[in-house]
N, C-alpha and C positions, 0 to 999 in steps of 0.2 A: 864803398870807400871806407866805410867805418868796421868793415874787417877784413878785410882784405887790403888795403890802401899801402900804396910805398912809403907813406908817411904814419908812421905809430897807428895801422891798422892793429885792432883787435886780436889776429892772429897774427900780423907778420911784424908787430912791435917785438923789441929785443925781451925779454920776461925779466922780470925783477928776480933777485935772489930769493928761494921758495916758495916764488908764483909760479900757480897754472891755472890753466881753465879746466882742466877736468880732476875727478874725484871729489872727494870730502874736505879738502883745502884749495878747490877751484870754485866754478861758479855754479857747474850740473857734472850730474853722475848719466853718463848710458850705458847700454843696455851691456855690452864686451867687458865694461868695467865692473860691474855687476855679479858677472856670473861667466865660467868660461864655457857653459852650454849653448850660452846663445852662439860662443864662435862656432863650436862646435856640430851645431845642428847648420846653422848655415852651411857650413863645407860639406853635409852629407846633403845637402841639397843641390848641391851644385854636383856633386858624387852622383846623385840621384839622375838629373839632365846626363852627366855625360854618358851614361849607363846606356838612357835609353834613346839619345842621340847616336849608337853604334860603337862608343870606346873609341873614340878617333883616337890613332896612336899617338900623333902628333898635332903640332900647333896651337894646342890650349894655350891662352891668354889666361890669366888671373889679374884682375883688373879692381883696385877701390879708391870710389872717389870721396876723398874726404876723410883719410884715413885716419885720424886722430893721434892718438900715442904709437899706434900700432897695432891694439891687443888685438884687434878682432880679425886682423891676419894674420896675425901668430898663431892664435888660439885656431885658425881654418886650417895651416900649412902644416900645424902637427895632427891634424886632423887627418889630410889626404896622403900624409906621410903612411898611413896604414893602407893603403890602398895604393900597391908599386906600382901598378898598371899604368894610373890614372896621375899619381906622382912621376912617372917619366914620359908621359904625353906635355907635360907642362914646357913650354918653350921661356915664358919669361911672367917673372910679377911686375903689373903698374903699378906705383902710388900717384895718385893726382893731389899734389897735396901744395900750397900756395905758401905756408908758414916755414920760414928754414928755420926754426926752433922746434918744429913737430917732424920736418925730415929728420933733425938728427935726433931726435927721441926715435925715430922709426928704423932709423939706421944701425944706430945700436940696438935696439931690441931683436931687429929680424937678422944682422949682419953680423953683431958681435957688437961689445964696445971697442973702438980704437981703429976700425975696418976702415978703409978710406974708399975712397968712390972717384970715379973718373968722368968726366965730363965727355958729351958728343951732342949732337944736332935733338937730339929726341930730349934728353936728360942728362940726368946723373945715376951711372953704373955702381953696383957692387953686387956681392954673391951673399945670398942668404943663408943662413946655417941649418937652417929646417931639410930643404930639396935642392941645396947645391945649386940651385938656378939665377941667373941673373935676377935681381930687382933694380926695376927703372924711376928713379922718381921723374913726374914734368908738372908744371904749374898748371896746365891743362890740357884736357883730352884729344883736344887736334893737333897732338904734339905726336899722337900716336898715331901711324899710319894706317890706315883702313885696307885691310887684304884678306882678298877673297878665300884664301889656303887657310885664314888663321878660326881658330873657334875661340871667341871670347866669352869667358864668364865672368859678370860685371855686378860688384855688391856695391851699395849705396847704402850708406845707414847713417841717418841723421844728416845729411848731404842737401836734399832738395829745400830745407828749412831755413839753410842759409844762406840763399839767393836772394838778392835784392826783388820787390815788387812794385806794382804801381796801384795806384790805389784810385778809384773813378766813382764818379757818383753824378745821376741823371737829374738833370736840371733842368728849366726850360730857358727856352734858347731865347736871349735878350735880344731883341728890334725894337731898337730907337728910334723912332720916327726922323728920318732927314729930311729939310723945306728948303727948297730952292727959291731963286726968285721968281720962279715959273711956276711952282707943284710942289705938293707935298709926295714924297715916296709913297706906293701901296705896295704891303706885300703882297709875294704873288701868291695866289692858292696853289697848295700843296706842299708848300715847305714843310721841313719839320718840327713838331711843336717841342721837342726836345731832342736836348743834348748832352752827350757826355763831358763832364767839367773833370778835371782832373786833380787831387788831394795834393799839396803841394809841403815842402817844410819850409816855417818860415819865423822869423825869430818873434820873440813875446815882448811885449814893452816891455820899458823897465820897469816902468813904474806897477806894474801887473806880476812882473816871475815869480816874488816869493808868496803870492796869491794862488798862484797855477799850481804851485809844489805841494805833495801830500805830505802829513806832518811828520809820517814814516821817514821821510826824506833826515828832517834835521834829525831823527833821533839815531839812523843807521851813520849820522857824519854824513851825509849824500848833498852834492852840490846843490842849488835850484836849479833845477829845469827851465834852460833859455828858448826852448824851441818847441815848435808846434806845428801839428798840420791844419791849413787851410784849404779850402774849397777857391780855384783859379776863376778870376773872373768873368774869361773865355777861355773857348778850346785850346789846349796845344798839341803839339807836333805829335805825343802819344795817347791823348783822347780822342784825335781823331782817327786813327787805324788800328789799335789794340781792342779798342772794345768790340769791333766789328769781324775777329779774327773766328770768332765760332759764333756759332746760331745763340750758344747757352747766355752769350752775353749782349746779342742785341735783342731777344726776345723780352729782354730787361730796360732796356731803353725808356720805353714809354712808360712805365710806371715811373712817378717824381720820386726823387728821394732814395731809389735802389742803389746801394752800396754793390762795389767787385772788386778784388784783389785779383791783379793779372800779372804772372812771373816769366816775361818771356826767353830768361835764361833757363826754366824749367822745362820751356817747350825745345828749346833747341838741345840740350842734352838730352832729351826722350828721344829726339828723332835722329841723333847722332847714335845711341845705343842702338834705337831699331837697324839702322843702316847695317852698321857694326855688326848685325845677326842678319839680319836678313837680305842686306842686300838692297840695292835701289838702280836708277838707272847710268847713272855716274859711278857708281861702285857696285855696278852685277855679278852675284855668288849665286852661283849654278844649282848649289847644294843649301840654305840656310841652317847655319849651326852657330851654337854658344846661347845664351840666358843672362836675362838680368835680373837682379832679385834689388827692391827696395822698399825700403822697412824706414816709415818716416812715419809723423804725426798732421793729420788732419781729416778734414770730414770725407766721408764714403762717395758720398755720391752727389754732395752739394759747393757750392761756389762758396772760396772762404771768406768773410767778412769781419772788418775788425780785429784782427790777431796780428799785426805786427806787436811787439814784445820786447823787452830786454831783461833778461837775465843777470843777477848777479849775485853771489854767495849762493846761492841755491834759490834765491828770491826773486819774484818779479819786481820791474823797477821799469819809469818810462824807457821807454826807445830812445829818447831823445837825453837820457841822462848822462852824462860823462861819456861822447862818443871816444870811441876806441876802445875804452875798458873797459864799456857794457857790453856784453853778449847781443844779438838781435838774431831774433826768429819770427817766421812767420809760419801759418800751416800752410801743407801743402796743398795742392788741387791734382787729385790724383786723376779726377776723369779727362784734364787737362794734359796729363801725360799721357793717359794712355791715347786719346784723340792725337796730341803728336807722331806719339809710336808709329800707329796704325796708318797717319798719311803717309810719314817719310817712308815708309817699306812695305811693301804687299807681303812681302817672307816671313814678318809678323805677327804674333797674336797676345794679347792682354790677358791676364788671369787676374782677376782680386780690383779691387782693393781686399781685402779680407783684416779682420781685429787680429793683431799680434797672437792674442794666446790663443785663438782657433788655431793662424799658423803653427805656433810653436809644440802645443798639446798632438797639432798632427802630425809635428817632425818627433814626437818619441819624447818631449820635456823631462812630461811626469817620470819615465821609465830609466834614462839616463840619470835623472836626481836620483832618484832610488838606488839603483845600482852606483852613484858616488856617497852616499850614504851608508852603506854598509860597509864598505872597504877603507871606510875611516874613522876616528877615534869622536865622541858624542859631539866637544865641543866644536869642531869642525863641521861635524854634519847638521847641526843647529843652522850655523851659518849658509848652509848651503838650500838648507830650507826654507830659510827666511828668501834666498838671492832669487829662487828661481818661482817661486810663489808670487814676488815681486812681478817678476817679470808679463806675467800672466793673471795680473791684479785687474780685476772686472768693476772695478768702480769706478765712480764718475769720473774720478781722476788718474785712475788706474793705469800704468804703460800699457796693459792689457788689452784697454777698452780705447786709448789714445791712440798709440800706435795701430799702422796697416802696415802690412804687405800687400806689393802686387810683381806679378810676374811677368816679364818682357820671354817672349821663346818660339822658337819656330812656328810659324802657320802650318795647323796640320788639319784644318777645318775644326777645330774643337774636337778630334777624335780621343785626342788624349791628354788630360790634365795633368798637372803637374804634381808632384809629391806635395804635400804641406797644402794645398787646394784644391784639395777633392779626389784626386788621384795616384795612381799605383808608381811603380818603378816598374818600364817596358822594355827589356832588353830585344 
């Protein structure tokens, strides 16, 4: 609700005059905005799949959820614009994008400024100026129809972070003794000795808020912080079936005090994109084709814990401060997607997580900076050194070392990886 909400959500609030959320006078810089190789090596990745998916002439999808200003399908569409083959297989671009302040940033950047758009069941129509092809915006992905003919390639970038989560922590399970005028209650053997409690938001006295607030707070101008999470005094409705959804989180149970962050808008978009590619039994595709590539921030291979976040000026700030204008993120749980993937469609298969700048150094980084570096004048190419160096920053805090990729793509038994993960281009 606090970005997404019909009422002065985060993104679908009206923007002030000379506000945005992205850039150097928003609240964060990513990775499109940065540098136009990261669009750029993306779309040779997706270049790369359709390659060795066979060049299907037709029915490529171009599909991004979360598309922000735009850049990073602009910077792709001028990309595959070199490659006609693969530029007239394209049937239509999706945006899934929620903010109609970021559609018409999107609008005019891919369409033109002034281009107008036409409504229908799925979205709102207009023609891009990159590949002459329709672009559809829809507020979500089941707007789009699932068909077995079509080949979708599907980018996410910085998309799964901003899913709302649930937050659970193992407790033991309170039995209060009940007396009757008969007996006292026994419990029975075997119950069990814990339970999942669930993290709750919930306001701060008063007499407590300006106690709660860090002193950064008055110095940036920043409200007090009214809100906090607690620990539920019993089970509810999503302690008791979410944390029991995979092995990885009730092998946690029994330990007191275990911390999970569970996103199950993250599980159902993995297993919509699997379908989407591979097919399931409600939507069976004879042949599995199209890829998904997403490029988000969180741990490889462990359950994330404690990172919900808010964002603001480029600073971290609580979660709970100024809803609607604070930014909120959380990391992702990528083995939690890929265990989606992999149930909702057998035509599936998971590449990565893998760290950004492995991906990025094996899509060609270094080699592309280079060759934009010489066909430009110094100060420019300074710039462009700093951008893409950035991008593949191995330090603790590094996008390099933060950000994954991982890859959604045909089940081929693992015979063949994919470009930027180990593997070649197979035509």
């Amino acid at each position: 609700m606090c970005l997404t909400g019909d009422v002065q959500g985060y993104y679908s609030r009206p923007l002030e005059p000379g506000r945005d959320q992205f850039g150097r006078n928003g609240d964060f810089v990513t990775s499109p905005e940065i540098s136009q190789i990261f669009g750029e090596l993306l779309a040779l990745w997706f270049v790369a799949e359709w390659i060795s998916q066979g060049r299907p002439r037709q029915g490529v999808q171009l599909i991004e959820l979360g598309p922000g200003r735009g850049t990073l399908m602009d910077d792709m569409l001028r990309t595959i614009q070199r490659f006609p083959d693969m530029a007239g297989a394209v049937d239509s671009v999706f945006m899934i994008e929620a903010s109609r302040d970021l559609r018409e940033a999107q609008k005019n950047l891919l369409c033109g400024p002034g281009s107008t758009s036409v409504e229908s069941k799925v979205g709102y129509h207009s023609t891009g100026q990159r590949l002459g092809k329709p672009i559809v915006w829809t507020e979500t992905i089941k707007s789009i129809p699932i068909e077995s003919d079509k080949v979708p390639f599907i980018v996410a970038h910085e998309f799964f972070d901003a899913l709302p989560i649930h937050t659970f922590q193992s407790a033991r399970v309170s039995r209060t003794p009940k007396t009757t005028a008969l007996a006292p209650t026994i419990d029975k053997p075997g119950l069990p000795a814990m339970e999942w409690r669930e993290m709750m938001v919930a306001p701060i006295h008063p007499s407590l808020v300006d106690s709660r607030s860090s002193p950064l707070d008055s110095v940036r101008g920043e409200p007090p912080v009214e809100f906090q999470l607690v620990l539920s005094s019993s089970t509810t409705r999503h302690s008791r079936y979410l944390p029991d959804s995979s092995f990885r989180y009730r092998k946690l149970k029994d330990t007191p005090g275990s911390l999970i962050e569970i996103c199950p808008d993250a599980s159902l978009y993995a297993a919509d994109l699997a379908i989407r590619i591979g097919g399931s039994k409600k939507h069976p595709k004879s042949s599995p084709k199209g890829a998904a590539l997403i490029l988000d921030y969180g741990p490889s291979d462990s359950i994330p814990v404690n990172s919900l976040r808010g964002i603001r000026h480029h600073q971290l700030v609580s979660p709970f401060s100024s809803p609607g204008i604070v930014d909120l993120s959380a990391d992702v749980d990528f083995t939690a997607i890929a265990e989606s993937a992999t149930l909702a469609s057998d035509g599936v298969e998971v590449h990565g997580p893998i760290p950004q700048a492995d991906f990025l150094e094996l899509m060609g980084i270094r080699q592309r900076a280079e060759m934009l570096m010489k066909s430009t004048e110094w100060s420019l190419a300074t710039s462009i050194d700093k951008a893409w160096k950035r991008l593949i920053d191995r330090g603790p805090n590094g996008m390099g070392k933060v950000y994954k990729a991982l890859a959604i793509v045909p089940e081929n038994d693992g015979r063949r990886r994919p470009v930027g993960f180990g593997g070649d281009v197979r035509p």
